[in-house]
C-alpha positions, 0 to 999 in steps of 0.5 A: 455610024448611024444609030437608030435608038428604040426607046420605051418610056414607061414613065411618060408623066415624069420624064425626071423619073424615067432612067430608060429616058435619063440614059438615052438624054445622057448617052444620045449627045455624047455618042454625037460628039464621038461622031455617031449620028443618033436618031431616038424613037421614042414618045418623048424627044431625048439627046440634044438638036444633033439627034433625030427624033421619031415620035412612037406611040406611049405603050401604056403599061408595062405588059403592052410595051412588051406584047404589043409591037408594030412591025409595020412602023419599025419598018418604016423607021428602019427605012427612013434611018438606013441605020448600021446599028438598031438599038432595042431598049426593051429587049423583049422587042427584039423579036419583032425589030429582027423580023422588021430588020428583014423586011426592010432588007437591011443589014445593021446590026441589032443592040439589045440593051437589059434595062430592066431584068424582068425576072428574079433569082432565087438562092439556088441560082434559079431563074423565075418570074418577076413578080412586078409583071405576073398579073395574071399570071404573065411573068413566064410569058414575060420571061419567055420574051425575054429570052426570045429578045436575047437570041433575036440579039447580035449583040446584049448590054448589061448595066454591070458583072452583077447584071452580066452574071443574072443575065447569062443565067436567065439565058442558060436555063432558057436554052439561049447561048449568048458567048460572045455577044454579051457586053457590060456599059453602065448609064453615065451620070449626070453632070448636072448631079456631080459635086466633088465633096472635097473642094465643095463650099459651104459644106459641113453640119449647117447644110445637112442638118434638119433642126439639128438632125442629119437627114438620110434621103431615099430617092428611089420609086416606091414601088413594092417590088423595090422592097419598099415596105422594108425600108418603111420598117427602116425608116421608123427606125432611122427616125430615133436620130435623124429626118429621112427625105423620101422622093415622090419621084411620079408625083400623079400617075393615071389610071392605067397606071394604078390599076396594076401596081397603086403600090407607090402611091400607098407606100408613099402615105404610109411614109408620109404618116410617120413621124420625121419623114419628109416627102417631097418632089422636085417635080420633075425639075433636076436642079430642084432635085439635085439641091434636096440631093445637096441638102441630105447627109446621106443616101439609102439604096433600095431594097429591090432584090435583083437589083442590077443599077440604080441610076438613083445610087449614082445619082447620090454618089455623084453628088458625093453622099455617101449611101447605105445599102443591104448587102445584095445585088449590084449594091454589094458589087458596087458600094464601100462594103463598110457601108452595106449592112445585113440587119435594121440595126447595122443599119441604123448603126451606119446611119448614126455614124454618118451622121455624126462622125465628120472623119468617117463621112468625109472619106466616105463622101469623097469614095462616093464621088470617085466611084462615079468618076468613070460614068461621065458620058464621054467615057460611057459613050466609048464603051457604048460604041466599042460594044455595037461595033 
């Protein structure tokens, strides 16, 4: 099977914090070892040697990688790859890869896998638009293209039954009928973020501890739509008994970047200013990453409503952290419920208990670690296969 893999980096500054990129350097080899031949278009290079690599244009921002496609190049990639199976990563391509997939007169197959669901949903199950991308008032428009990318699919992933059951909503209400051609494939993990709290060494209060006091680590990006100001409400709180590790996971973004969205940058000082707050950045390095992942005691999950994954979660239970979530989204799908909270004081109760009751994070941890156990790439790389067969 020849794949040609379309990937939108929206992070060309930090590939470390790209999981669209993470995904793809991740599942691109493991679908190679299971005899798939994978060519990635991307601005950046991702997989291993076995996989080809076309060089595309960075989009800029968010609005041009869904409104500004060229049908002219997909062509060209279509023709060169001869694929059996084309893979639009950003769904609301979709459109333009079909009409692309006709004037290239071929007949492969086209993936749309949901990366990012650009919309949000309201109590009463109604679809709106995400307010992340309503600059000027664009998120019907994006929604819109969103729903166009569905129909333009033979077949669409999802990250999870969370992401699956928003997903067909969003299509319900758009009129796109998506029976049988929707599948759940998860990211893998990353093996080189994977520590098995029960046989690992060196383990107890003297790594996790910060003179004395457990540190919680939030490794997730500060933009506003991931409800970043209620963890900051959080963490003055959290502070009282212990050190919270914020990750600058962007480090500097340019100009074209901040322009629409300098939310991260001044959540990032805001964190910054309080009292027992450590910001830090690995940057860019994974091994940097993974050893302040190592040093912490626990994770926090994003506040991000409509949160369909976090490879950031993942990435902490891997690592065999347990993590604190509020009780949405797929963090209630996919999380110990003893361990999701509802207010600022379950919270801070859970936070508090993790810290010092060794029993209680011990079978936590170990929970953490086996909810990971069936993301490796191999097993993901199946299920990715089975899906665009």
């Amino acid at each position: 099977m020849r794949v040609l893999y379309l990937l939108n980096i929206s992070n060309p500054d930090r590939l470390a914090a790209d999981s669209g990129w993470i995904f793809a350097d991740l599942i691109a080899p493991a679908l190679a070892d299971a005899g798939a031949e994978v060519a990635v278009a991307a601005p950046a290079p991702a997989g291993d040697a076995r996989c080809g690599f076309v060089r595309t244009r960075v989009p800029g921002t968010k609005y041009r990688a869904r409104f500004s496609n060229d049908v002219g190049e997909l062509v060209a990639m279509i023709r060169a790859a001869r694929p059996d199976v084309v893979v639009a990563n950003q769904i609301e391509e979709a459109p333009a890869v079909r009409a692309a997939l006709l004037e290239a007169c071929s007949g492969a197959l086209l993936a749309g896998y949901c990366h990012y669901l650009p919309f949000s949903l309201a109590g009463d199950g109604h679809v709106g638009p995400d307010p992340a991308l309503d600059d000027g008032g664009l998120g019907r428009p994006v929604l819109l293209a969103f729903a166009a990318g569905l129909s333009a699919c033979d077949r669409v992933m999802v990250h999870s039954a969370t992401a699956a059951s928003w997903v067909s909503a969003a299509a319900t209400q758009a009129g796109v009928d998506l029976t049988g051609r929707m599948r759940v494939v998860p990211p893998p993990r990353d093996g080189r973020l994977v520590r098995n709290p029960a046989t690992a060494t060196a383990t107890g209060a003297d790594r996790d501890r910060a003179g004395g006091q457990a540190i919680g680590v939030y490794n997730h990006r500060l933009y506003a739509h991931y409800g970043t100001q209620e963890f900051v409400d959080l963490a003055r709180e959290l502070t009282a008994s212990g050190v919270v590790r914020v990750m600058d996971l962007f480090g500097t973004r340019g100009a074209e970047r901040t322009g629409l969205d300098d939310s991260p940058e001044r959540m990032r000082d805001a964190l910054a200013a309080l009292p027992h707050v450590q910001v830090v950045s690995d940057r860019g390095d994974r091994i940097r990453y993974r050893d302040l992942l190592a040093g912490a005691r626990f994770g926090i999950a994003p506040f991000r409503p409509g949160c369909p994954w976090s490879m950031s979660v993942v990435d902490c239970q891997g690592m065999g952290l347990p993590v604190i979530a509020p009780r949405m989204g797929w963090l209630a799908e996919h999380i110990d419920p003893a361990l999701c909270f509802t207010t600022a004081a379950e919270a801070v109760a859970l936070a508090e208990r993790l810290a010092t009751d060794d029993a209680f994070h011990a079978e936590h941890a170990q929970r953490a670690y086996a909810s990971t156990t069936g993301l490796t790439p191999a097993l993901v790389a199946a299920r990715y296969l089975e899906a665009i067969a």
